[in-house]
Each structure stands twice: as structure tokens, then as C-alpha cells.
Backbone as CSV, one residue per row, in Angstrom:
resi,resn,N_x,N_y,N_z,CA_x,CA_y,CA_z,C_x,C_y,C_z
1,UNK,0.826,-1.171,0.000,0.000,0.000,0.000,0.878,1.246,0.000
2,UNK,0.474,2.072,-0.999,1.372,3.314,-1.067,1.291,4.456,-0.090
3,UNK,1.683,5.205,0.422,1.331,5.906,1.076,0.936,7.689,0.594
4,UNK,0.101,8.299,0.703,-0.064,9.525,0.250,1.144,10.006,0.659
5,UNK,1.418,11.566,-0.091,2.525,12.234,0.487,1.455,13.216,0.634
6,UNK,1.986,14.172,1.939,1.240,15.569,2.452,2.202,16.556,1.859
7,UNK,1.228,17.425,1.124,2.275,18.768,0.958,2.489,19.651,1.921
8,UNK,3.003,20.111,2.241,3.632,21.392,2.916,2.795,22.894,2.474
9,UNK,1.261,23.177,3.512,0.865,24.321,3.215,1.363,25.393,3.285
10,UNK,1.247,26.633,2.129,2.052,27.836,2.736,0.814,28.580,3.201
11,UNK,1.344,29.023,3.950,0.484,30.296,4.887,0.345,31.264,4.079
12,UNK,-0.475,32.328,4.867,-0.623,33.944,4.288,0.385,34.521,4.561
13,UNK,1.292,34.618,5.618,2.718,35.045,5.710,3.877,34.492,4.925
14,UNK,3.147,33.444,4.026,4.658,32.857,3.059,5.243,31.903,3.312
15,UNK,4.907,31.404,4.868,6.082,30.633,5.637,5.547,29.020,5.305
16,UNK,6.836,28.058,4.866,6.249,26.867,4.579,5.950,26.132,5.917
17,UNK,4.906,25.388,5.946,5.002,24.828,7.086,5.484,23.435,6.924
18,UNK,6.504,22.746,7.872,7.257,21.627,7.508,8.345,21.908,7.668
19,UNK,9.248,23.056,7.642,10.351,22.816,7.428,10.495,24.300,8.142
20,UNK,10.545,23.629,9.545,10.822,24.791,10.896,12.400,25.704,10.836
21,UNK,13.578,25.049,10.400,14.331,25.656,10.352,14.386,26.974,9.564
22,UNK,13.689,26.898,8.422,13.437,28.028,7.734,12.668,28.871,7.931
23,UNK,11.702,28.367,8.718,10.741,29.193,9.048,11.053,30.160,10.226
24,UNK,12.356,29.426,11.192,12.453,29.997,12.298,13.297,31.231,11.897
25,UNK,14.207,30.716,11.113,15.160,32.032,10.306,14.542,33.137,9.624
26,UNK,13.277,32.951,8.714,12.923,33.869,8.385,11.845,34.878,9.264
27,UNK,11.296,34.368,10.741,10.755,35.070,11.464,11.773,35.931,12.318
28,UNK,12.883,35.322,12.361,13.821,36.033,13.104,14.458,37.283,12.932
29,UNK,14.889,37.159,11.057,15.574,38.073,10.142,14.297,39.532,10.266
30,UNK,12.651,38.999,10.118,11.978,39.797,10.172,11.922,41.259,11.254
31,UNK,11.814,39.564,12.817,11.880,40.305,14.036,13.016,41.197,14.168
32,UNK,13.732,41.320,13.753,15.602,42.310,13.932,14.993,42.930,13.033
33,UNK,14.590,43.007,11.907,14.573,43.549,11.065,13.663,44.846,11.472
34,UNK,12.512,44.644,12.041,11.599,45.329,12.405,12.273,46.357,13.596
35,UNK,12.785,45.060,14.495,13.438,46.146,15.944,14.209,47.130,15.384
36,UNK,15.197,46.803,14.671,16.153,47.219,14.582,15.181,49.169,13.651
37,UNK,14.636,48.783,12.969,13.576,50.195,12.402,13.033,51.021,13.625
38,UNK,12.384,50.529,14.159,11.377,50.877,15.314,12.589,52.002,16.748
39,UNK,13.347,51.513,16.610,14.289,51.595,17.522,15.745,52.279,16.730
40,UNK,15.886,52.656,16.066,16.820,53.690,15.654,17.945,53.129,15.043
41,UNK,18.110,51.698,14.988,19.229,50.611,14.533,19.847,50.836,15.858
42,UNK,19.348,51.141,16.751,20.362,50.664,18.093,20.347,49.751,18.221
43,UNK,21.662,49.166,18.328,21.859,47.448,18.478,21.887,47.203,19.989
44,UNK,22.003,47.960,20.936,21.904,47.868,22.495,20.937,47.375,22.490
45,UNK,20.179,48.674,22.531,18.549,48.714,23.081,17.561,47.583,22.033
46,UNK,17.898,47.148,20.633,17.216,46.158,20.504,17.950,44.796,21.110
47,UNK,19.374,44.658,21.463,19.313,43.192,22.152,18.992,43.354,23.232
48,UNK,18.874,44.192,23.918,17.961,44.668,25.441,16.497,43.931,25.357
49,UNK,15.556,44.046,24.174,14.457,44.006,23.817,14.444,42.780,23.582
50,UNK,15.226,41.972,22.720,14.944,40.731,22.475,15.583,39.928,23.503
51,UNK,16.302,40.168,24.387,16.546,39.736,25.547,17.844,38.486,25.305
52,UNK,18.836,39.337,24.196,19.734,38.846,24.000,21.125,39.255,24.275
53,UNK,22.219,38.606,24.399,23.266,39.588,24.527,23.729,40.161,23.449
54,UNK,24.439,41.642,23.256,24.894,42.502,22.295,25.640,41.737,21.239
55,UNK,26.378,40.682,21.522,27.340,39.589,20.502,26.346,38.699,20.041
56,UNK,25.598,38.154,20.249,24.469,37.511,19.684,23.813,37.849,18.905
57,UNK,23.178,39.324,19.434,22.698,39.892,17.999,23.608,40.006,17.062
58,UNK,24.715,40.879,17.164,26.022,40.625,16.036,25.949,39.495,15.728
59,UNK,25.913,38.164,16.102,26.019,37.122,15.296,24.802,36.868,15.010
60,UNK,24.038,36.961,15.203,22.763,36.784,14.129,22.759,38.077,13.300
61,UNK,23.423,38.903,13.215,23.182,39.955,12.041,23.797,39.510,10.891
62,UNK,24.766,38.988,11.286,26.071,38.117,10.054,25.485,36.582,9.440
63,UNK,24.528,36.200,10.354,24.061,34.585,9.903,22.810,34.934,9.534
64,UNK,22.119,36.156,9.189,21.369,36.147,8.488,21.161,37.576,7.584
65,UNK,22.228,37.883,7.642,22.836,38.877,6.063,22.027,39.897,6.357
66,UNK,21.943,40.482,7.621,21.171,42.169,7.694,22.112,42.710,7.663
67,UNK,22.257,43.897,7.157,23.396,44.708,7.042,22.537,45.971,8.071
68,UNK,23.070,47.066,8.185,23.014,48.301,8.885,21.615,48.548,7.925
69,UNK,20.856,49.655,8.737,19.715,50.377,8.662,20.116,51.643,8.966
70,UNK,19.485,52.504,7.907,19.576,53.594,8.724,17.887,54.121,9.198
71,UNK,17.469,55.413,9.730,16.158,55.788,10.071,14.955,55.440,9.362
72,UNK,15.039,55.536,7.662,14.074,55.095,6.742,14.071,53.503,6.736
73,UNK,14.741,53.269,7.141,14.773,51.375,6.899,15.285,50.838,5.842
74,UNK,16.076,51.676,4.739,16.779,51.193,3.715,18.449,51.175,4.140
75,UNK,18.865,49.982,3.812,20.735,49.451,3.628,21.062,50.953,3.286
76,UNK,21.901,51.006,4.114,23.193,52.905,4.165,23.689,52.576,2.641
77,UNK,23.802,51.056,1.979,24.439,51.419,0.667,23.303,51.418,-0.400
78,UNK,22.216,51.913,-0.018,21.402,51.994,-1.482,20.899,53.899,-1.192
79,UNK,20.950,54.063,-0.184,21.330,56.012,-0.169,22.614,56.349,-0.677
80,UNK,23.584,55.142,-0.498,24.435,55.942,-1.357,24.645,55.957,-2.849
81,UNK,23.858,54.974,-3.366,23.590,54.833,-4.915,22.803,55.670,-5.331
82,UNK,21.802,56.353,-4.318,21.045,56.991,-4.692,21.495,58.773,-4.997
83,UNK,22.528,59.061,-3.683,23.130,59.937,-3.756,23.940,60.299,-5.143
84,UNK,24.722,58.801,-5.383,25.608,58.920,-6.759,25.306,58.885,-7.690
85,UNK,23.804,58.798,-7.966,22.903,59.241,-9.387,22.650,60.483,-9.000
86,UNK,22.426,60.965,-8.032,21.914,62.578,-8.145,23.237,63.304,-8.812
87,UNK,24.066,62.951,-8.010,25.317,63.649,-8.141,25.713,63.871,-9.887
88,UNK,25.394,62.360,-10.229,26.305,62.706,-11.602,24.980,62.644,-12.690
């Protein structure tokens, strides 16, 4: 007897269900992602918030490829692309 296979529903948030590791990474990248806006890119006061230590967040900033924010919530290097089309 064969057995059905179950697919893996995606949610309204995108997230597959089944395959927790990914899912946990991409709620995480979100959650920083968000603090880190809300909160000025202070990296203190959001590992204060997430109730992590200051090197932790650093290493989850590097294991999941956030780079710096500035106030608007866009990467410091796409103001500066933006700057270097005005310019020239």
C-alpha cells in the first residue's frame, strides 16, 4: 500500500510549514529587522528588547545577512547609490 505524500501548506505570511528551520530564520531576520527600524538601529537597546546579549545579535546579524539600517529602513548602501545618481 502506497502511502499519500502531504504537501507542505504555505500560509498567508509565506512561511512553509514543515520545514521549521526556515521558518524559524525567516521570522527572526523579520523580528531584527523590524526592531532594529522601530528603535533607531540601536543594536543595544534592541538586544535589550529581544533579551539577548549585544554579541548575539552581532552574530545573528552576520548569519542572516542584515546589514546596517539607517532611520528610513533602507541598507546605508542603497542612499548611497542613490546619492551617486543625483550627483552625476
Amino acid at each position: 500500500m502506497e502511502r499519500n505524500r502531504m504537501q507542505s501548506p504555505v500560509g498567508s505570511d509565506g512561511l512553509v510549514a514543515g520545514n521549521l528551520k526556515d521558518s524559524v530564520r525567516t521570522y527572526e531576520r523579520a523580528l531584527i529587522i523590524d526592531a532594529l527600524k522601530v528603535n533607531g538601529n540601536d543594536k543595544r537597546k534592541v538586544a535589550k528588547l529581544l533579551g539577548i546579549s549585544l554579541s548575539s545579535l552581532y552574530r545573528k546579524l552576520r548569519e542572516l545577512s542584515i546589514e546596517d539600517l539607517d532611520e528610513c529602513g533602507k541598507p546605508e548602501h542603497e542612499h548611497a547609490s542613490e546619492l551617486n545618481a543625483a550627483l552625476n
